[in-house]
Structures are given as C-alpha cells and as structure tokens.
C-alpha positions as a Markdown table, in Angstrom:
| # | Residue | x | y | z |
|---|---|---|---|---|
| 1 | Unk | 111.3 | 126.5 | 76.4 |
| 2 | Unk | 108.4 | 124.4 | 76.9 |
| 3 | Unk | 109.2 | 121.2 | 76.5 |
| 4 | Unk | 104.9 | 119.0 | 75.6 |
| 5 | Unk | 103.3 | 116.3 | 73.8 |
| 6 | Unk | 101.0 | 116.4 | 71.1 |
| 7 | Unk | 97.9 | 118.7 | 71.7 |
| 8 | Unk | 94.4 | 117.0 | 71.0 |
| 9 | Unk | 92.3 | 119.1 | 69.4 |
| 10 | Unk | 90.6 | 121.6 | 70.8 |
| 11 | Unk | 87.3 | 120.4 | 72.8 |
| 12 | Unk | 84.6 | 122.6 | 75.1 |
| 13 | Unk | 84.3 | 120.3 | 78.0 |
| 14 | Unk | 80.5 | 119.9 | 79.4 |
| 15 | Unk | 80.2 | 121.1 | 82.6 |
| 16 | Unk | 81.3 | 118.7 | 85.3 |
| 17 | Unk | 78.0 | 117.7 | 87.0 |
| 18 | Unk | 78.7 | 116.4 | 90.9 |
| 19 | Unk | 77.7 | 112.7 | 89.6 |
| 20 | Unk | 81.0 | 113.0 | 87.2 |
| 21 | Unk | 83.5 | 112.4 | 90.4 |
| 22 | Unk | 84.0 | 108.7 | 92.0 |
| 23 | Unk | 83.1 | 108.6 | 95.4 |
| 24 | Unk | 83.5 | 106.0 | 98.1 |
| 25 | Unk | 81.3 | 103.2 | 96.7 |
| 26 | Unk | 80.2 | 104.6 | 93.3 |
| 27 | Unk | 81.3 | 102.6 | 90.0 |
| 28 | Unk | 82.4 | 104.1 | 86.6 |
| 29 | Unk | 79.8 | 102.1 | 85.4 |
| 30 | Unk | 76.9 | 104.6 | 87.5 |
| 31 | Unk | 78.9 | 107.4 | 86.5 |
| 32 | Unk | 78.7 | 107.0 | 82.8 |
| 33 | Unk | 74.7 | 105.8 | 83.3 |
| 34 | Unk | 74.0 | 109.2 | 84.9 |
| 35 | Unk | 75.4 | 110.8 | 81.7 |
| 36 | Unk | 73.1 | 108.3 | 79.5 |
| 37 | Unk | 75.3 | 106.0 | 78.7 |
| 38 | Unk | 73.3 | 102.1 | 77.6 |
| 39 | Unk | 74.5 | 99.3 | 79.0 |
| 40 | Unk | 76.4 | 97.9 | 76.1 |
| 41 | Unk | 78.0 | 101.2 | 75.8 |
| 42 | Unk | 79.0 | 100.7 | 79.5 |
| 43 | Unk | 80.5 | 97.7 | 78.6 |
| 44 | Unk | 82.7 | 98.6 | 75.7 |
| 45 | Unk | 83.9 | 101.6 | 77.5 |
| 46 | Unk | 84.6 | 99.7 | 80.8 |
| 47 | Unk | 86.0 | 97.1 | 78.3 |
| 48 | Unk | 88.7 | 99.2 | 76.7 |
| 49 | Unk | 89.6 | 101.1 | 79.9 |
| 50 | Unk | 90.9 | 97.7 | 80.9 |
| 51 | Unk | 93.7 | 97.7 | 78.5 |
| 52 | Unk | 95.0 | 100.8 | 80.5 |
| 53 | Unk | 93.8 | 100.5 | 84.2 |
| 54 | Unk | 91.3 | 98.3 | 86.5 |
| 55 | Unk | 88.1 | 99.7 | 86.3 |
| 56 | Unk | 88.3 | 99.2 | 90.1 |
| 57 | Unk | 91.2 | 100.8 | 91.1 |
| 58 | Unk | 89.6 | 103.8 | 90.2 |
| 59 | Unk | 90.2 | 105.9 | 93.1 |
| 60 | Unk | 87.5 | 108.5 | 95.0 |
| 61 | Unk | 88.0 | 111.8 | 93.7 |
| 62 | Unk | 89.0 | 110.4 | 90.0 |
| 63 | Unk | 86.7 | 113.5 | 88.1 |
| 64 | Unk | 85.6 | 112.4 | 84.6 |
| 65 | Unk | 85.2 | 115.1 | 82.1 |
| 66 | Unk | 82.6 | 114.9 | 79.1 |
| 67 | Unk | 81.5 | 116.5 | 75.7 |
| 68 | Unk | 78.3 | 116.6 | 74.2 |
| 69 | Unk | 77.5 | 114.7 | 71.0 |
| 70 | Unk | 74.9 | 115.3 | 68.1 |
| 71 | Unk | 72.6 | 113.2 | 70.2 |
| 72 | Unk | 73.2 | 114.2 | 73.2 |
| 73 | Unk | 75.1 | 111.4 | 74.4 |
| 74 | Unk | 78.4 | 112.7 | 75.1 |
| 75 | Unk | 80.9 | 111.5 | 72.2 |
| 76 | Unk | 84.5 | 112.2 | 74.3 |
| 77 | Unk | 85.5 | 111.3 | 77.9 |
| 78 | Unk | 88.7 | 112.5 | 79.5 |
| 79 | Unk | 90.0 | 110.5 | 82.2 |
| 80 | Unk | 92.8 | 110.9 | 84.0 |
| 81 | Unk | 95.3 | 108.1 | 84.7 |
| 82 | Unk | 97.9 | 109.6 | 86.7 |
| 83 | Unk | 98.9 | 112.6 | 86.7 |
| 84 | Unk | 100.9 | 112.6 | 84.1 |
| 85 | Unk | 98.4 | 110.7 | 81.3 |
| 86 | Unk | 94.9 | 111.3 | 80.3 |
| 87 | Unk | 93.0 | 109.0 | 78.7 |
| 88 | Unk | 90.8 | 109.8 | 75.5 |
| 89 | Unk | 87.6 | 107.9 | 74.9 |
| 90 | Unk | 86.7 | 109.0 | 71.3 |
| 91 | Unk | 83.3 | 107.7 | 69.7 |
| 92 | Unk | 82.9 | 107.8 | 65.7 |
| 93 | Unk | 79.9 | 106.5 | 64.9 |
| 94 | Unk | 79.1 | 103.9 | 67.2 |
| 95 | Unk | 82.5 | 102.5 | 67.5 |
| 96 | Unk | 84.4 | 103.8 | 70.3 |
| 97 | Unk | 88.6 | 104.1 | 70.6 |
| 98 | Unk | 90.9 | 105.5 | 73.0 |
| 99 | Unk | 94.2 | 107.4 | 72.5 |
| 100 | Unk | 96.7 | 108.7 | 75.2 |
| 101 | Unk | 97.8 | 112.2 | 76.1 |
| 102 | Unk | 100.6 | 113.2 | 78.2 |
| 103 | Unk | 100.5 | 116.1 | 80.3 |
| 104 | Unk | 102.9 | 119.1 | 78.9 |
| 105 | Unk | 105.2 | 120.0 | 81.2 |
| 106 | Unk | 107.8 | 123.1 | 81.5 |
| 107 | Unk | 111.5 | 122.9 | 82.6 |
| 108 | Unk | 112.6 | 125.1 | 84.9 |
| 109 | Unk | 115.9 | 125.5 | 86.9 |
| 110 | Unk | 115.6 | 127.2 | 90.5 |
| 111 | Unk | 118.6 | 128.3 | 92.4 |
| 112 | Unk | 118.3 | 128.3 | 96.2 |
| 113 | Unk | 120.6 | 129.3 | 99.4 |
| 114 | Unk | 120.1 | 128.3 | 102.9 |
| 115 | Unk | 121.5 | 129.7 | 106.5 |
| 116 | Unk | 121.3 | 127.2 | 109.1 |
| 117 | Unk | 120.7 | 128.5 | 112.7 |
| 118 | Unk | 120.0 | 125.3 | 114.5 |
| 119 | Unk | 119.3 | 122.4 | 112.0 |
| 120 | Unk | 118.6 | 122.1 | 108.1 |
| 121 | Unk | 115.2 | 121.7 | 108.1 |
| 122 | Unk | 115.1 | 125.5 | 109.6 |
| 123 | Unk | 117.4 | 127.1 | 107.6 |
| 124 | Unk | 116.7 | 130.7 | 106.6 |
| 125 | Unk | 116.2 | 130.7 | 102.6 |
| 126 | Unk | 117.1 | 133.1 | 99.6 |
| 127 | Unk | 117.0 | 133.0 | 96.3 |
| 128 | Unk | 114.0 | 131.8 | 94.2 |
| 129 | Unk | 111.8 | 131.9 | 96.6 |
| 130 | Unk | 108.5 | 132.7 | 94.1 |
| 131 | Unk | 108.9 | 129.5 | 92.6 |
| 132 | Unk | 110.2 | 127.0 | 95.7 |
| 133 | Unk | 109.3 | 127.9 | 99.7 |
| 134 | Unk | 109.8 | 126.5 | 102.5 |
| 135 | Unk | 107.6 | 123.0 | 102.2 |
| 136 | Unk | 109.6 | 122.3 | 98.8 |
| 137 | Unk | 113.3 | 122.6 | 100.8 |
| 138 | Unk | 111.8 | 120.4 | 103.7 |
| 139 | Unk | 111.0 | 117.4 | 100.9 |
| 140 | Unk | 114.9 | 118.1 | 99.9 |
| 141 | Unk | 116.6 | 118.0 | 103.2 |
| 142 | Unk | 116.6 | 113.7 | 103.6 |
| 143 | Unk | 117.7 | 113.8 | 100.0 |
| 144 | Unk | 120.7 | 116.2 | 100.6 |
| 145 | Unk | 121.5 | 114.3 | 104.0 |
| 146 | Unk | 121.9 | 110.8 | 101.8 |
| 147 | Unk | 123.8 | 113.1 | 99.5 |
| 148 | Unk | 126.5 | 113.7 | 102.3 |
| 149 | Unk | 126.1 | 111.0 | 104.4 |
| 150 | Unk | 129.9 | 110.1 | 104.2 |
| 151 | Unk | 130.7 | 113.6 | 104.5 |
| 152 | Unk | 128.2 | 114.9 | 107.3 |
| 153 | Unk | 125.9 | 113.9 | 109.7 |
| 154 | Unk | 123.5 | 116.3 | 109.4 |
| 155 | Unk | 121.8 | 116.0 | 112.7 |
| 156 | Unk | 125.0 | 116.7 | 114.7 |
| 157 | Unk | 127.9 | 118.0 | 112.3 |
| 158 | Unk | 125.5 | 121.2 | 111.5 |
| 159 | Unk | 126.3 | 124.5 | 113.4 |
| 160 | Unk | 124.9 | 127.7 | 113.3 |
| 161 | Unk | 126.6 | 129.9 | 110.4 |
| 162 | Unk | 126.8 | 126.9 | 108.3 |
| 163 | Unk | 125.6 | 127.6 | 104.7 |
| 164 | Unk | 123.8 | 125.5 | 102.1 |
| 165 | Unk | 123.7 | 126.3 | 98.1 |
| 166 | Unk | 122.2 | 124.4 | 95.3 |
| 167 | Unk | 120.5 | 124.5 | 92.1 |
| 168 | Unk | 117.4 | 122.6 | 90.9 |
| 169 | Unk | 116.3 | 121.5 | 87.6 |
| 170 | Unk | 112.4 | 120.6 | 87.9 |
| 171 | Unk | 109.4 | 119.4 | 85.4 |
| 172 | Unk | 106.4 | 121.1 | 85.8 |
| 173 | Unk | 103.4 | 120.4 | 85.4 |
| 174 | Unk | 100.2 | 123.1 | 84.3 |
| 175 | Unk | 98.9 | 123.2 | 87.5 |
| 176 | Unk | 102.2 | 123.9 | 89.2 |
| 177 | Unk | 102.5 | 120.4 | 90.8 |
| 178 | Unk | 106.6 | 118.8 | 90.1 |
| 179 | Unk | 106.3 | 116.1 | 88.0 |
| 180 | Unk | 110.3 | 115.6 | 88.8 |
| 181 | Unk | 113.3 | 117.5 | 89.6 |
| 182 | Unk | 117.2 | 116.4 | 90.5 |
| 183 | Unk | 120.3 | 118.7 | 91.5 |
| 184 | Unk | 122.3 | 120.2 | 88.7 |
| 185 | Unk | 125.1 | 121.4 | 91.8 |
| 186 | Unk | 125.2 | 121.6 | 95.9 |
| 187 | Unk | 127.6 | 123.6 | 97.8 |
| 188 | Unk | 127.4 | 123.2 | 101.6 |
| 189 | Unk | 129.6 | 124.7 | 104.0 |
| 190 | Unk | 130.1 | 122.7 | 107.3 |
| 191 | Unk | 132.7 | 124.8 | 109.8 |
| 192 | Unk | 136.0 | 125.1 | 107.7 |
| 193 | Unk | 134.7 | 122.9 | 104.8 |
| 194 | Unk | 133.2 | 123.7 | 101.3 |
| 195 | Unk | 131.8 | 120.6 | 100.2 |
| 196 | Unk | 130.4 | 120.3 | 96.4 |
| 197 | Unk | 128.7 | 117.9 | 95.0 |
| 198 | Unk | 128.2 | 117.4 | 91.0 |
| 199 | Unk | 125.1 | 115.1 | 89.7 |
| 200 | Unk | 126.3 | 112.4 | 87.0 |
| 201 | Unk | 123.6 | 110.3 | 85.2 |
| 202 | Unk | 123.2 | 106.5 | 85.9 |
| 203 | Unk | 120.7 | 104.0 | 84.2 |
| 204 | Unk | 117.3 | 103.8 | 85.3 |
| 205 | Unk | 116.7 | 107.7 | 86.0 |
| 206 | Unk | 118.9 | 107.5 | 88.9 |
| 207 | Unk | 122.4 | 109.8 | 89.5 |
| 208 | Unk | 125.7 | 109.2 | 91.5 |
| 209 | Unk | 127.3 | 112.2 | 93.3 |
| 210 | Unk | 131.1 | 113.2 | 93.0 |
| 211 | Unk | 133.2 | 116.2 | 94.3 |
| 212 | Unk | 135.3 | 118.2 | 92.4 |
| 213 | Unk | 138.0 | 116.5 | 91.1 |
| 214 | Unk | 135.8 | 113.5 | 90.5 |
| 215 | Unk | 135.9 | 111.2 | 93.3 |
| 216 | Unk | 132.5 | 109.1 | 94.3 |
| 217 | Unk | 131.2 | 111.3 | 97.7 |
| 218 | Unk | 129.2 | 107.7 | 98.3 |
| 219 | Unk | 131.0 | 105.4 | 99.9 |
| 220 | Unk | 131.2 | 101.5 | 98.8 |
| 221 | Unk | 128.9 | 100.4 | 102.1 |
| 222 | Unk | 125.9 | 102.4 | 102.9 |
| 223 | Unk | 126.3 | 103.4 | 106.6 |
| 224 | Unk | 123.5 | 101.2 | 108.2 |
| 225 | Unk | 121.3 | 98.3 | 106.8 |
| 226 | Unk | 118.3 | 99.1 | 108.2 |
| 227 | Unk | 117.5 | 103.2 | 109.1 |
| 228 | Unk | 116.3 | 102.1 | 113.1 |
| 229 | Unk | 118.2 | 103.0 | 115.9 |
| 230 | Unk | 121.1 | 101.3 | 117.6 |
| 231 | Unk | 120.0 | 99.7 | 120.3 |
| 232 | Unk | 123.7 | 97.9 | 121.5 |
| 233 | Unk | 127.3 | 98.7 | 120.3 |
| 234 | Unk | 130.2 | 96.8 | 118.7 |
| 235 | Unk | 132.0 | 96.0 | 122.4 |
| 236 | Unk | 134.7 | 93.1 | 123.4 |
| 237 | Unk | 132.6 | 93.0 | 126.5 |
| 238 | Unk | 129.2 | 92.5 | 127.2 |
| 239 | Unk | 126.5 | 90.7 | 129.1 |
| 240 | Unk | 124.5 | 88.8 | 127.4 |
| 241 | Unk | 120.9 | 89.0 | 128.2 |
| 242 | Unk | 119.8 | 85.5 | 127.7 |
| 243 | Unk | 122.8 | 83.4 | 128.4 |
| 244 | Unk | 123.4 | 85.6 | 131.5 |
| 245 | Unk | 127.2 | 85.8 | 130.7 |
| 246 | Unk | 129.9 | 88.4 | 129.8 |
| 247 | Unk | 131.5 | 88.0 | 126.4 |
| 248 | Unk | 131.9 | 89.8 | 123.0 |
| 249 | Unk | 129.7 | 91.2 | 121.0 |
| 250 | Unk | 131.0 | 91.4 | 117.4 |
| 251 | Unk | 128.5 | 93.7 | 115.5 |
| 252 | Unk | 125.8 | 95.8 | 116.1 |
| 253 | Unk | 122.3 | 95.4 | 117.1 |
| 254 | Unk | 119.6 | 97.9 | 115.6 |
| 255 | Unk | 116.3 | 97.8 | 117.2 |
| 256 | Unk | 114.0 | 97.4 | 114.1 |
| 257 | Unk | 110.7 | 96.3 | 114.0 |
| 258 | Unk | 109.4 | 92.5 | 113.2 |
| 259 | Unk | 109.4 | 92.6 | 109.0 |
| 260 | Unk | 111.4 | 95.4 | 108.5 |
| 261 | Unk | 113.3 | 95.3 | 104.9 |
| 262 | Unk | 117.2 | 94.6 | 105.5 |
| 263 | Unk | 119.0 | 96.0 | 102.6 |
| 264 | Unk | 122.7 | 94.5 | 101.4 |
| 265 | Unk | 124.9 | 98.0 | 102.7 |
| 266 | Unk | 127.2 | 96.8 | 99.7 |
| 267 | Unk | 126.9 | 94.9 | 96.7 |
| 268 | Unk | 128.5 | 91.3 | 96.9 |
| 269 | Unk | 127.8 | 87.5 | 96.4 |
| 270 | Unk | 126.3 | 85.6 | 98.9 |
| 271 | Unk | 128.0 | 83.1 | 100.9 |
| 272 | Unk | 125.7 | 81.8 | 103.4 |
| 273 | Unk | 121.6 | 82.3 | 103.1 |
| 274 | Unk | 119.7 | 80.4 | 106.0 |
| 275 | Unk | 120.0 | 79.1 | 109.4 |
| 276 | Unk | 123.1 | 79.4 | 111.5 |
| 277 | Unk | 122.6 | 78.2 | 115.2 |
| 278 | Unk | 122.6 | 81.4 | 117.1 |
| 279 | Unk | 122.6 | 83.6 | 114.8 |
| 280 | Unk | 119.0 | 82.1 | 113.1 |
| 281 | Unk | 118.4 | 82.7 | 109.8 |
| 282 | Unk | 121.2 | 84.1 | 108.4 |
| 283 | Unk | 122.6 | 86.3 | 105.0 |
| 284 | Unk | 126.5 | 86.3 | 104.8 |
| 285 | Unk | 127.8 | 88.5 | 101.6 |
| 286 | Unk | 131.2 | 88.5 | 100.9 |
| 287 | Unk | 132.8 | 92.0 | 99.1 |
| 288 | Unk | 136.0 | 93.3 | 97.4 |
| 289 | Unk | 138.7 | 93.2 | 99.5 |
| 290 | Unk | 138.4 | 90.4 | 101.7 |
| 291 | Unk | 135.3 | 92.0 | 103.3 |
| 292 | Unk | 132.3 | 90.0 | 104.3 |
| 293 | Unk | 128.9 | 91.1 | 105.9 |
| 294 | Unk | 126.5 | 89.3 | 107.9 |
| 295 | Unk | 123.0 | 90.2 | 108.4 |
| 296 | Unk | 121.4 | 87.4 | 111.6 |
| 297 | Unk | 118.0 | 87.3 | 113.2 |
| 298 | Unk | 116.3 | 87.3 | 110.5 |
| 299 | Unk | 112.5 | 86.4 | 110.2 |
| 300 | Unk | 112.6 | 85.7 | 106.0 |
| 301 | Unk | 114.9 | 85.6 | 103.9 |
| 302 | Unk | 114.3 | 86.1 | 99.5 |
| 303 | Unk | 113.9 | 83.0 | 97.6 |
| 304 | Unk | 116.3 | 84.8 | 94.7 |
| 305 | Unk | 119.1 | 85.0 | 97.7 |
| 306 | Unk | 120.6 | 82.2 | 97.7 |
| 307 | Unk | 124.1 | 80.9 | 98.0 |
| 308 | Unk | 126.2 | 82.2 | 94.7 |
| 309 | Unk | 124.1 | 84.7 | 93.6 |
| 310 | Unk | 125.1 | 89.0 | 93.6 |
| 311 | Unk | 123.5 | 91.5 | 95.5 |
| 312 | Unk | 123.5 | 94.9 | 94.7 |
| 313 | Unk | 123.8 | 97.6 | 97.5 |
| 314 | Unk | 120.8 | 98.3 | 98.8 |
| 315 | Unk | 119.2 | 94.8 | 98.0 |
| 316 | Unk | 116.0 | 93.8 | 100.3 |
| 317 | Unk | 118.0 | 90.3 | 101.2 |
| 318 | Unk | 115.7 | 89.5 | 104.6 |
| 319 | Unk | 113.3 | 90.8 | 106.6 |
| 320 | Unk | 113.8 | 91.8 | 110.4 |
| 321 | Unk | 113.2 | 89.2 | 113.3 |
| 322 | Unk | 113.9 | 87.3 | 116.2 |
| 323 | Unk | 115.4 | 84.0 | 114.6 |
| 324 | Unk | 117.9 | 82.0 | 116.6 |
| 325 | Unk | 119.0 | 83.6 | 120.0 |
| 326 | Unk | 117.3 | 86.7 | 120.2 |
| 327 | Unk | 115.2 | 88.4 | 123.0 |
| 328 | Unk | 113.0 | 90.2 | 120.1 |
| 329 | Unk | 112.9 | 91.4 | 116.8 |
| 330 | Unk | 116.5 | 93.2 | 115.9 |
| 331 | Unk | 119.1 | 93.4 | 113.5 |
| 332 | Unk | 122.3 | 92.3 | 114.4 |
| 333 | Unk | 124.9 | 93.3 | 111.7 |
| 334 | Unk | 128.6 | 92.4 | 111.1 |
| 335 | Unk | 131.3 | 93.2 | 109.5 |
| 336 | Unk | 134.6 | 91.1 | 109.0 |
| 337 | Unk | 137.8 | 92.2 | 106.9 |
| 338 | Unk | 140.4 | 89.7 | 106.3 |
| 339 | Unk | 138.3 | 87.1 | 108.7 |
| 340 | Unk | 138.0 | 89.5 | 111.8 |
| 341 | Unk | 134.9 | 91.2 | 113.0 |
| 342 | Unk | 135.4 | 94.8 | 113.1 |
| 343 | Unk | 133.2 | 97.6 | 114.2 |
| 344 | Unk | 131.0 | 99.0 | 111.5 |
| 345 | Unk | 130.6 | 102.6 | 112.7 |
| 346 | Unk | 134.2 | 103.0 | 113.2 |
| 347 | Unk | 136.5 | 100.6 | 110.5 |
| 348 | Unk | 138.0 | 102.6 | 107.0 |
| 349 | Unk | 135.7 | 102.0 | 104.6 |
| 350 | Unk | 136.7 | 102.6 | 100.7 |
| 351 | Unk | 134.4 | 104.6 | 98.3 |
| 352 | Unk | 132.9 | 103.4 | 95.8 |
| 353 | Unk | 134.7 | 104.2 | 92.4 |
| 354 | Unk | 135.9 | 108.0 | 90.9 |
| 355 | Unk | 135.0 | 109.8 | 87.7 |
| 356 | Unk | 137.1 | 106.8 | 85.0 |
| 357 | Unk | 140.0 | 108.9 | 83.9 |
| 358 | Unk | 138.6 | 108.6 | 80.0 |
| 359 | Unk | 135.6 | 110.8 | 81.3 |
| 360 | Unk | 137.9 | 113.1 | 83.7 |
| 361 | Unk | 137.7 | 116.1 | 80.4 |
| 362 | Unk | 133.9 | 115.9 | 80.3 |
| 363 | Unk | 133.4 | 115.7 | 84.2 |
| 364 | Unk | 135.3 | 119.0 | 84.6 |
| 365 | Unk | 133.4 | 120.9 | 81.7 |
| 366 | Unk | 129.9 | 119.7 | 83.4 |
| 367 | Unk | 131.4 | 120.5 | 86.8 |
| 368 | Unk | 132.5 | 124.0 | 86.1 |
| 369 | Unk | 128.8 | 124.6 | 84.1 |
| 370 | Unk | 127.1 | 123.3 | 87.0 |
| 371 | Unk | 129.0 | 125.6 | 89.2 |
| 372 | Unk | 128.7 | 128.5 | 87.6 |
| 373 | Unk | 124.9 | 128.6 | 88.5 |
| 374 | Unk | 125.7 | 128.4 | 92.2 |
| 375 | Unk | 127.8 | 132.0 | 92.0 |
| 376 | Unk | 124.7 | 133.9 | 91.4 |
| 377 | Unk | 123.1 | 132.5 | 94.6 |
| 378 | Unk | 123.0 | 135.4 | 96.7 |
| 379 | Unk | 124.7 | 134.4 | 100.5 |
| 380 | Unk | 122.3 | 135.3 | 102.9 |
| 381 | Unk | 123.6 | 138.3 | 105.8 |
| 382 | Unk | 123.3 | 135.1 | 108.3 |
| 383 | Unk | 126.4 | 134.1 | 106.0 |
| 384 | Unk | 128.5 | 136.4 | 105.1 |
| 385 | Unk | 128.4 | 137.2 | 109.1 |
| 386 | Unk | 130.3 | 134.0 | 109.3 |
| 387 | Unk | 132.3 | 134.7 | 106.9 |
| 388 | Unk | 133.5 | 137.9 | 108.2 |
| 389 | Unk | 133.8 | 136.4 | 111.5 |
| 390 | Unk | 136.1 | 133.8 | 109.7 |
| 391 | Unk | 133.8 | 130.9 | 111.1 |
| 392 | Unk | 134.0 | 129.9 | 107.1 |
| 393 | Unk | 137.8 | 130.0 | 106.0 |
| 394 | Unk | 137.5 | 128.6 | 102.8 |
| 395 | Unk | 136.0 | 131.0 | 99.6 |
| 396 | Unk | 134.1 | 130.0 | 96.9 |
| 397 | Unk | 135.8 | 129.0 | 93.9 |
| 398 | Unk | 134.2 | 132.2 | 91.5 |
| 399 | Unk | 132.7 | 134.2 | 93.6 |
C-alpha cells in the first residue's frame, strides 16, 4: 500500500515560463520580478524562505512553479527543497505563509538473482528486472562487498558459477527515483559455501548483518583504516628507505594521499594522541582484549581525540601525512595483542557480538520470513549448471 503525506489541495499550476528555472547567475529575487512580484513582496518571500533554506544556495536548475491569483499576481509558489520536500508559499490577502509537503512515496520489495561469470559487477541478472536493471545492481555491489567483507573478497574469492540472491525493500518516489532502500535477506554462493545474511535494525537508520544462527558476519575491526592500497607489508625484515638499514617493519604502510580521513578500524579509548618521535603525530587506541592500534604519520589529528576519550569504529581520528620519519604521505598501521605487534592482514580477529540470546526467538522468526522471499528467486540456467556440475554442494534451505 501507499504509504504518503498529507495532500494540499488541489492547484492548476501556471505554465512554467523559461524565466521560472535558476540558472548560473540568476537570483530568486529576478525570478519572482519576472512573474511581477514588488519589491517588498520580494523581500518577505525571500525573508521566510530563510527559515528553510539560503536563498543562495539555490542551485541552477531549481524550477519554481506558480498559480495565478485574482490579480494576476500569482498567489502560490511551489519550491522544491530536496527531493523529498516542497515548499508552499501561500498568500491570503497580503500576508504571505509557508507550509511543508513531503513527497508521497510507495514501498515496494524487489527480489533479484545474479550469475557471476567473471566478477559481480557483471553478473547475469533475473528476477524483477522491470523494476531494477542493471545500473541499480552496480550501486549495490560495494554495499554487498562491505556486507561480506569478513567472509569474501569479492575481487578474488569470486569464480564463475558462483551465484548471488537477495531481496530489496525500496521507497519510491512518483517519478520513479529511490528515495531509500536496505536488504530484507542475501544468499551468495561462493564455491562450496551458502552464505546468508539477515538485516537487523540499529539506531540512526543504520542495520548490522548476521547469519543464520545469529552470529555478527562483521567482524570487531574493520579490515583496513584507510581504503588505499598497500604499498609495504607486515615483514621482520626490511630496508628502510631513509635510514638506509635492514630491520623490522611492524605494521603496514598504505599509500594514501596527503588528508585522507583515517578511520578508528575498532572502537576503543585512546591512549596516546600526538607526537611520537618516528612515528610523528600519532593515535594509539587500546581495545578489548589486550589489543591496541596505532595509526603514525599523520598530518592532523581531531581536537575531540584526545587522550581518555572513546572512539567508535570507523571514527575520522587523523588525517593522512608525512609526520615524523616518512618519505611521503602514507599510513602506517599497527596492531599489538598482548604488547606484541602482529600482522594485521593475517592475526585472528574476534567478531563483533551475536544475536543476545533474549532476542535469539525473534531473530529466527525474522530470519525464516526474510528467507522465505529468497525461494521464489528463480536460479538462473548459469546456476543450476553449477549445481548439476556439483561446483555448488550445499542446497538451499527451502527450496
């Protein structure tokens, strides 16, 4: 069912004129004079459009729409905020007010299956295909790879027969553009595994991921702080480019550019926030579990960092540089359990917490609903080729 606000009225729009769009240079205030607007009028409409929105920030493009009054004079103006709110200019007698309207919008769900050949960006797609193509799958691809990222690198754990199922639930809006959308439920096969993921809500509009029976597919540290390259390795041996030496190197180095955001890959308290000889200017968190992370080179670090204070994950808590002894900008990135440096990419990292055992009922009831619209996702023939080739081993739970 539909799911909109409050209609206004029903109004017969004036024809838009060209002079009724901004364009590079023009001012609301020589929009509403071509429609015969006085000056003080001007001002008391420019006036109460600055409860709501600069006047300036108006962008090029923004297309006013008007109705005619008694006089002439148009008595309404539509104006459209974002593209989720319009704003109402409404003139009784000669005082003018404005009132808000939200765009209606319709919930859909849309149910999709993929066959990947050579990557996930170019997998061959079924299902409701009327409603979401090709482009729309492409903006989901980096979503479902952060998804998984614990699970599967999806530019090299991907092989041809894998398989990729989910189910959408979107907002739309009249003219067809998304004013939202999040997974109700993923399936993707990787070689022998079925991997599922179930949405849960968390505050702030966002949602945490879990398998099955529950447990968190995200794990406790992101995988990287920064998403740049890796420009030298964790190694008990290396030469070191400006003190011309061999020795350790106890992290890893990722080649990002000068101001880059450095985000915390866990949350924690900070232990150490500025310089540190070598290392320059400095972020040390400490985490559950006698782990710490350190975070050197950097150019800046936040004034609300500072020693004491928690970081969540994913925290800006610096900026990328070439503090201390550094041939450029980089990243350089520890990690230390129980007081020794390990190497990120390769040391047992937990996950971050399960379904609580209170909720464990309610998980299982949304998991199986959530489910159940995957089943009637047709598997494409690229598929059920795998399947019968027994590439895929495990079955669908349902099917």
């Amino acid at each position: 069912m539909p799911t909109e606000a409050p209609h206004f009225e029903h109004l017969t729009w004036a024809p838009p004129r060209r002079t009724d769009t901004l364009t590079p240079g023009t001012a609301l205030s020589q929009v509403l004079d071509f429609r015969g607007f006085d000056s003080d009028q001007i001002r008391e409409i420019t006036h109460l459009l600055g409860a709501y929105r600069s006047p300036r920030a108006l962008r090029p493009g923004t297309t006013l729409l008007f109705s005619a009054g008694a006089d002439s004079v148009p008595d309404r103006i539509r104006l459209e905020l974002n593209p989720d709110s319009l704003l109402h200019f409404v003139r009784s007698d000669s005082l003018w007010t404005t009132r808000i309207e939200s765009v209606p919008f319709v919930m859909d769900t849309v149910r999709i299956s993929g066959a990947i050949e050579s990557s996930l960006w170019s997998a061959h797609l079924s299902g409701d295909l009327e409603r979401f193509g090709k482009k729309d799958f492409e903006e989901l691809v980096y979503d479902l790879a952060d998804i998984f990222a614990w699970k599967v690198d999806f530019t090299r754990d991907l092989r041809r027969g894998d398989g990729l199922r989910v189910a959408l639930e979107r907002k739309v809006r009249p003219d067809g553009s998304i004013r939202s959308r999040h997974f109700l439920a993923i399936e993707l096969r990787n070689g022998d595994r079925v991997l599922r993921a179930i949405p849960q809500p968390r505050p702030g509009g966002r949602f945490a991921y879990f398998d099955e029976e529950g447990r968190s597919l995200r794990g406790a540290f992101l995988r990287y702080p920064v998403p740049y390259r890796i420009t030298s390795h964790f190694t008990t041996r290396r030469f070191h480019p400006l003190l011309k030496q061999w020795r350790a190197h106890e992290g890893i180095d990722y080649g990002a550019p000068a101001g880059a955001p450095v985000e915390a890959t866990a949350s924690g308290v900070v232990t150490r926030a500025g310089w540190m000889g070598a290392y320059g200017r400095l972020v040390e968190l400490r985490h559950p579990g006698e782990i710490r992370t350190r975070y050197a080179h950097l150019s800046s670090i936040p004034d609300d960092v500072q020693p004491g204070t928690h970081v969540d994950q994913g925290q800006i808590i610096g900026r990328v540089g070439s503090s201390g002894l550094a041939t450029g900008p980089h990243l350089h990135y520890e990690f230390l359990l129980n007081g020794r440096h390990r190497d990120p990419l390769t040391v047992e990292l937990p996950n971050a917490p399960s379904i609580d055992a209170s909720q464990l009922a309610e998980f299982r009831r949304d998991r199986d609903d959530a489910l159940a619209l995957l089943y009637g996702v047709p598997i494409s023939d690229a598929i059920r080729v795998s399947l019968t080739n027994g590439w895929v081993r495990n079955t669908t739970r349902g099917r």
